[in-house]
matplotlib code that plots the C-alpha trace (Angstrom):
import matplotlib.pyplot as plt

x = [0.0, 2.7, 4.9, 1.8, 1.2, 4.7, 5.0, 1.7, 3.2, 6.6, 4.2, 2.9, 5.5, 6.8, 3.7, 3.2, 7.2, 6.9, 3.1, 4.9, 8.3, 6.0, 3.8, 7.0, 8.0, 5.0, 4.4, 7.8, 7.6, 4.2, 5.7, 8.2, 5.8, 2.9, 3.1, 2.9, -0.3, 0.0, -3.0, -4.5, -4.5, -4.9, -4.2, -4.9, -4.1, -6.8, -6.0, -3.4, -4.0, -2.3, -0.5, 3.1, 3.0, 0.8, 2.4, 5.8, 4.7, 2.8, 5.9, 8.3, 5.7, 6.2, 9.5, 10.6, 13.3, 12.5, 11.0, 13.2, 12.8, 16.4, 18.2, 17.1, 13.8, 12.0, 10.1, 12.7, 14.8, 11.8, 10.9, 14.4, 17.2, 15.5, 18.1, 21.2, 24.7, 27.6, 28.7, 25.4, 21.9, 18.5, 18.7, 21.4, 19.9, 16.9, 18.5, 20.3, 19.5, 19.8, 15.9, 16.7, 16.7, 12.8, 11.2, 9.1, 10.3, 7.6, 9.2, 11.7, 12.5, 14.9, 12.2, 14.5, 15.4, 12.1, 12.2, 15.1, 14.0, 10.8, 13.6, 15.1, 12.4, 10.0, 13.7, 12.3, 15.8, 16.9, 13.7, 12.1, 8.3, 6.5, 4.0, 0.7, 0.0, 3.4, 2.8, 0.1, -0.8, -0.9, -4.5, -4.5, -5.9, -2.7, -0.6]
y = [0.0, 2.1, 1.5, 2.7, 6.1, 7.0, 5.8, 8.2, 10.8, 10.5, 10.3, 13.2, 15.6, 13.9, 15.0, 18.4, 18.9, 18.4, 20.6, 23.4, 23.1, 23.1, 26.0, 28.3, 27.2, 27.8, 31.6, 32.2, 30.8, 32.6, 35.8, 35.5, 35.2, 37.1, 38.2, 34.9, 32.5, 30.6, 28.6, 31.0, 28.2, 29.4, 27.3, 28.5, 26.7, 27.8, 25.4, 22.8, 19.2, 16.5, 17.7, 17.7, 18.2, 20.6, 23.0, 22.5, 23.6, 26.6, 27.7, 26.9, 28.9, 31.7, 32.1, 34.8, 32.1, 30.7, 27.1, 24.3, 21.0, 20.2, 22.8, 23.7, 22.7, 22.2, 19.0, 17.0, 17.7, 16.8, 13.5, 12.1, 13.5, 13.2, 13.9, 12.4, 13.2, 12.2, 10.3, 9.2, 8.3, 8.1, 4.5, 4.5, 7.1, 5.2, 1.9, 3.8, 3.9, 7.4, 8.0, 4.8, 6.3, 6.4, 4.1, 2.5, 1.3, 2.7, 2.0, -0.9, 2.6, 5.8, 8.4, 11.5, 12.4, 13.1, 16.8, 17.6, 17.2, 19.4, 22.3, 22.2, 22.1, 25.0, 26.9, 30.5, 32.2, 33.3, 33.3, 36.5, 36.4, 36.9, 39.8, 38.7, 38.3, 37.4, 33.8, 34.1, 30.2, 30.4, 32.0, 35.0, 33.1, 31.0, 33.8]
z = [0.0, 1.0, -1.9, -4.6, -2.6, -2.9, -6.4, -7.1, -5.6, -7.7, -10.9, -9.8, -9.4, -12.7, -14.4, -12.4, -13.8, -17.2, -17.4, -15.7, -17.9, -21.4, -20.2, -19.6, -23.3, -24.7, -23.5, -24.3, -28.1, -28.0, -26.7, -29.8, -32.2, -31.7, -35.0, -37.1, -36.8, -34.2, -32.0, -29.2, -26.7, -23.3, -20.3, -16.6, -13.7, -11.1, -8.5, -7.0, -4.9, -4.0, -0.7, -0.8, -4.9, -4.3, -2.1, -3.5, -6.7, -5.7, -3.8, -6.8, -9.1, -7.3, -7.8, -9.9, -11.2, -15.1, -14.2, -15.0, -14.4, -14.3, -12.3, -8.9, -8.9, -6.1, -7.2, -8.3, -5.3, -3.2, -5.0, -6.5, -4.9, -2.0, 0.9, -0.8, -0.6, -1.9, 1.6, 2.6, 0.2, 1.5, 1.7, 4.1, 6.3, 6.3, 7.8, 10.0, 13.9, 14.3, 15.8, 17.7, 21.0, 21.9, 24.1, 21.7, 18.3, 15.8, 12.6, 11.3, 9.2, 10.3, 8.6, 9.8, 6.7, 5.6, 7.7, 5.8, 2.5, 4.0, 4.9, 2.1, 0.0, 2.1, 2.3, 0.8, 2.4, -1.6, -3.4, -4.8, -5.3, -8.7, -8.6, -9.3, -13.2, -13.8, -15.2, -17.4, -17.1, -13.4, -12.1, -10.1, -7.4, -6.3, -5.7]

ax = plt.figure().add_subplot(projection="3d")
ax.plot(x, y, z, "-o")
ax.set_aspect("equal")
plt.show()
């Protein structure tokens, strides 16, 4: 059960990733060539779900920063870099006995690292904010 909700959740942000990443093309090829005949598609996101998908990507659209999938983004960190480094993955840390001094043992599973990759991926310390309007894809309403 477990193993499909995380496995949703990765799809997810996989999905969410690549929608957000064609959207930015697409107004910037439109802004480029207003002139010529091109489809008057308009997409609006008015809403977000999902919980952690969710409100990572309503933080990470609100960044002033170009979306991209593949550098510094918030949703990839969250969902496959996870908390690894170059000395220790998230495997590791998870079958590690760190959180092993409680009374009771809750979890065959060392789930510490999951507040990190929460830190790090709520960490607003260097972001600048959009002002409303700003992504013309993304409603009014989520910012």
């Amino acid at each position: 059960m477990y193993g499909r909700l995380i496995s949703a959740g990765a799809y997810t942000a996989g999905v969410l990733d690549f929608l957000f990443e064609t959207l930015e093309k697409w107004e910037e090829a439109t802004m480029q060539v207003l002139e010529k005949n091109i489809p008057g598609h308009r997409v609006v996101i008015d809403v977000f779900s999902g919980g952690m998908c969710g409100i990572i990507s309503s933080l990470a659209l609100q960044d002033t920063k170009p979306y991209d999938g593949k550098n510094n983004c918030r949703l990839y960190d969250a969902w496959v870099n996870l908390n690894d480094s170059e000395n220790n993955t998230t495997l590791q840390q998870m079958l590690s006995d760190g959180d092993a001094n409680v009374q009771e043992v809750i979890s065959l599973l060392n789930s510490a690292f999951i507040e990190e990759v929460a830190n790090r991926s709520f960490d607003m310390k260097n972001m600048k904010v959009w002002e409303t309007g700003q992504r013309p894809w993304l409603s009014e309403k989520l910012m």
